[in-house]
N, C-alpha and C positions, 0 to 999 in steps of 0.2 A: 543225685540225691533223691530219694523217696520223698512223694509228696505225701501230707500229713492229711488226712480228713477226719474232720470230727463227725459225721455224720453222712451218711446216705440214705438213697431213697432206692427199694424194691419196688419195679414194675414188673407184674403179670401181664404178659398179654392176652386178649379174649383171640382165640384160634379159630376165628373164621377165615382168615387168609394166610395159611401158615406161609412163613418166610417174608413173604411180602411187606406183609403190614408191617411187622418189627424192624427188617429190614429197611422200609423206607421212611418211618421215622427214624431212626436212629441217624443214617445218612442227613437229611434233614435239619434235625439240633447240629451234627457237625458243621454242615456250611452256613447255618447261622450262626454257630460259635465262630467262625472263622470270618464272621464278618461283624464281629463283637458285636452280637445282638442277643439281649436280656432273658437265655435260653439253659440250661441246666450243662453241664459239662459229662457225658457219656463216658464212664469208666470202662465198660465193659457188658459184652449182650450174650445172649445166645437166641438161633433162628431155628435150630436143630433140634432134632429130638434129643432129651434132657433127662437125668433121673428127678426133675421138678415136675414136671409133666407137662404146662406149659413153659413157649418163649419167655424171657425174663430181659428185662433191661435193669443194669443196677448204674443210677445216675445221682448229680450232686444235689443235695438238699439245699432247696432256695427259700430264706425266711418270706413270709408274708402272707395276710391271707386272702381267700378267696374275693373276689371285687363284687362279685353277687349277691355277697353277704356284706359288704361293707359299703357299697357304692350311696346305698339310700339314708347310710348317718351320714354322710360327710355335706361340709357344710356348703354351698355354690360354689366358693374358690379352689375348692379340692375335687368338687366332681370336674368344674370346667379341666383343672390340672388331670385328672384322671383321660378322661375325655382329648383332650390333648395328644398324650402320651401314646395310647391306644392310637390315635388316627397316625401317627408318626411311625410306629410299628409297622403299622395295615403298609406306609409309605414304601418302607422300609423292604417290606418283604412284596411289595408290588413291582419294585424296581429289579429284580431279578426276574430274567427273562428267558424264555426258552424257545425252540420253532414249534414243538409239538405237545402235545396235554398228556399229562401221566405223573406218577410219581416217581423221586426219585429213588435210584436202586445203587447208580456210582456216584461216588465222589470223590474228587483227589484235594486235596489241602493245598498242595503244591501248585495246580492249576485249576484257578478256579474256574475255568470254562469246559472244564471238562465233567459237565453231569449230563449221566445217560438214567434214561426216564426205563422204568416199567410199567406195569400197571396203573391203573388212579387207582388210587383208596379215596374213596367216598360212599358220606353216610348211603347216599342213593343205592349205591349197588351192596347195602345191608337190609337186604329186603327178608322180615319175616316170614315170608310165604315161600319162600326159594330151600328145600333142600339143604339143612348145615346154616343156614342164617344169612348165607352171602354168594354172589355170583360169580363163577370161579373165574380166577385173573385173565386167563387168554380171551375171556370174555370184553374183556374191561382195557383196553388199550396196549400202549398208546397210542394216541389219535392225534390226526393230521389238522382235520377240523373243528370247529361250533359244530356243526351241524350231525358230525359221525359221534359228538359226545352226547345229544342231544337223542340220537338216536338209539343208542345203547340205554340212555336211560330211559327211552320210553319200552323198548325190545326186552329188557332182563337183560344187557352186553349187545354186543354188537361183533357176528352176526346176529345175536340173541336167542337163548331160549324159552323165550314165550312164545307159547302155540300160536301158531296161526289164526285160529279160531277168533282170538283174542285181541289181534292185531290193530283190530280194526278203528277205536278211538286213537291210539297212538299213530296211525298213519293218519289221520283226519291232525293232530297236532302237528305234527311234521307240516302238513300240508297249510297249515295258519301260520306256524313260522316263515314257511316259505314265500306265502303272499306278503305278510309283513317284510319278505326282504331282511329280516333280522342277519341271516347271516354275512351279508354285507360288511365291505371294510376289510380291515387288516386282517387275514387270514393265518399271518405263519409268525405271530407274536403273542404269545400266550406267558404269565406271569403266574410269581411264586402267591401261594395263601396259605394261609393255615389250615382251612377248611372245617374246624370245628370252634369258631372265635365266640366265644362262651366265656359269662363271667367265671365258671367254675373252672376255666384253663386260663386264668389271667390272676396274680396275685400283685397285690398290694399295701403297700404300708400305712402304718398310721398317720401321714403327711401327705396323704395321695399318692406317690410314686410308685409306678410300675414296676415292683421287683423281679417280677419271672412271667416269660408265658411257655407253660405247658401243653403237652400233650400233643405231640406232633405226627400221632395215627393217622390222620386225614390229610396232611398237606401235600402238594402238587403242584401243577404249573396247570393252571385254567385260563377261560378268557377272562379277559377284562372284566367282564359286565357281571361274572360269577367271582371270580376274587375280590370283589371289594361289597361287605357285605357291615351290619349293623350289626354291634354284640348285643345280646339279648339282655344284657341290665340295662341299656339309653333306654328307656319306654316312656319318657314322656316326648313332648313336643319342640319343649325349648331345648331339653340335651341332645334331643336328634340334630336341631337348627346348629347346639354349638358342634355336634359333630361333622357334621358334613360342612362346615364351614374351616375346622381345621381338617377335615382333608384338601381343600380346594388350596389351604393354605401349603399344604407339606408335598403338592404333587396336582396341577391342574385337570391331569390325564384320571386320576382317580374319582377327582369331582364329575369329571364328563361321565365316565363310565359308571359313578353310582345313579346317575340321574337317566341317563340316557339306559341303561340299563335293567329301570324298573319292571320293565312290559317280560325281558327275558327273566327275571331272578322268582317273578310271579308264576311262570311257568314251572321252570325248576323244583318252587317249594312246593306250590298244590300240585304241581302233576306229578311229580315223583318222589321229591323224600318222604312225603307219607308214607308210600308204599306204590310201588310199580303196576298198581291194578287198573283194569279198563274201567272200572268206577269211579275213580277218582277223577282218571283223565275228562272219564266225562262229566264230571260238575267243575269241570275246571273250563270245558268247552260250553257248557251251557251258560257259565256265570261270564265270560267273555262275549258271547253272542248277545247276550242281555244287554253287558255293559256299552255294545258297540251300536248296538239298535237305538239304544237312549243318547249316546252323546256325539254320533256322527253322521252327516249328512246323509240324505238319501241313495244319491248316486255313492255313499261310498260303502255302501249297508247292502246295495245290490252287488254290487264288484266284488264285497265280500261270498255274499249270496250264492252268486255265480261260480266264483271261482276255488272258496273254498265248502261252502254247506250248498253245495250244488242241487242239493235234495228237499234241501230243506232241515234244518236239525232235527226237529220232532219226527219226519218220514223217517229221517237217516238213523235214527235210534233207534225206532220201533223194526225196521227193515236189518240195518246192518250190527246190532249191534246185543249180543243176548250172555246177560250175565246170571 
């Protein structure tokens, strides 16, 4: 029997990563639909060149509207509901696990253990200074490590094509995460995210409930401390508190790694999804070296000193570092 649709939805993809990116959302909504979770049902794509001219995904139309636009009328009991919902999702798609970081490209319905990762799609590696908007996929994974994703996004990918020349605040970050020891811990257990968790890819109804989240261009299997991130409508204080208190509730491992996690997701956002430039990295180094002068002991401001700003930051900038 033909299934009956009263309506769908045309997706255009933007063609920075042909095949890739349509490709690995589309896979993506499917093993969340297969794991009935509140995601659009995929009729049918194309990855290929097209007489449309771009990829296309045509998927099922989910009433509700965007939560960005509606988060700030609803009244405390609907946002906490709202609030809720979202951290139970985040739980949701946390609990999907992988050994290595990347998106996915296979997936079988039938078994669900069998997803094979390609590239990540993420916003990072959408750098406007790159040639075509984006850094091409064999660039970009997948990756075994924190640390080799870490590096690719300081490098433009990994090996990377950012000059040499250039190099040189992005190995000075490497070299601060490595003193911190950040890469520490579980190595070969990396979790699903959405990767662009925005109120404008989360819709909702007029009774607070979560009708649909969209837009599954960026999702992957990251670490821990990078998958479990704040939508960008929580902005005040108390809805952040009731957030990260219903994550602690829907998955303890979640609460660990938004908290314990803050020192890495600061790197991420000011060193590189602005933009992958040596300017950036470095007011990203200089505002860390401030903040560590002011709020930790002496012996532990030298240690730093020593082992990672060996030179001194101000020598090392003026000597190593010319933009």
């Amino acid at each position: 029997m033909e299934q009956q649709v009263d309506s769908i939805v045309a997706k255009l993809v933007y063609p920075w990563r042909p095949r890739w990116k349509t490709e690995g959302e589309v896979t993506s909504m499917r093993m969340l639909r297969a794991r009935r979770t509140c995601v659009p049902e995929v009729y049918c794509y194309c990855a290929e060149p097209n007489p449309v001219g771009l990829e296309w995904i045509l998927m099922q139309h989910m009433p509700g509207e965007r939560a960005d636009l509606r988060f700030a009328d609803f009244d405390p009991k609907r946002r906490q509901h709202v609030i809720e919902q979202v951290a139970d999702l985040v739980a949701c798609l946390f609990s999907i696990e992988h050994r290595m970081i990347g998106s996915i490209s296979q997936f079988s319905d039938n078994t669900s253990d069998e997803i094979v990762l390609g590239p990540l799609n993420d916003l990072a590696f959408e750098d406007p200074l790159f040639k075509g908007g984006a850094i091409p996929a064999d660039q970009c994974g997948p990756f075994m490590t924190k640390r080799d994703l870490l590096e690719a996004f300081a490098f433009l990918g990994k090996p990377g094509l950012m000059p040499l020349e250039n190099r040189g605040p992005g190995r000075k970050l490497i070299e601060l995460y490595d003193f911190l020891d950040l890469h520490a811990g579980d190595q070969h257990t990396f979790h699903f995210s959405h990767g662009d968790l925005a109120g404008r890819n989360i819709l909702v109804d007029n009774e607070g409930n979560v009708a649909a989240l969209l837009d599954f261009g960026n999702a992957g299997f990251r670490p821990g401390e990078l998958a479990v991130t704040l939508p960008d409508f929580i902005d005040n204080d108390a809805d952040k508190t009731l957030y990260i208190s219903a994550l602690q509730r829907a998955n303890e491992s979640l609460y660990r790694y938004y908290i314990d996690g803050t020192e890495q997701r600061k790197m991420y956002e000011k060193g590189f999804r602005i933009s992958c430039t040596p300017g950036n990295i470095i007011i990203l180094l200089v505002r860390y070296w401030e903040a560590h002068e002011c709020h930790c002991d002496q012996s532990s401001v030298v240690s730093l000193r020593e082992q990672v700003f060996y030179k001194g930051l101000d020598e090392w900038l003026d000597s190593e570092t010319k933009i």
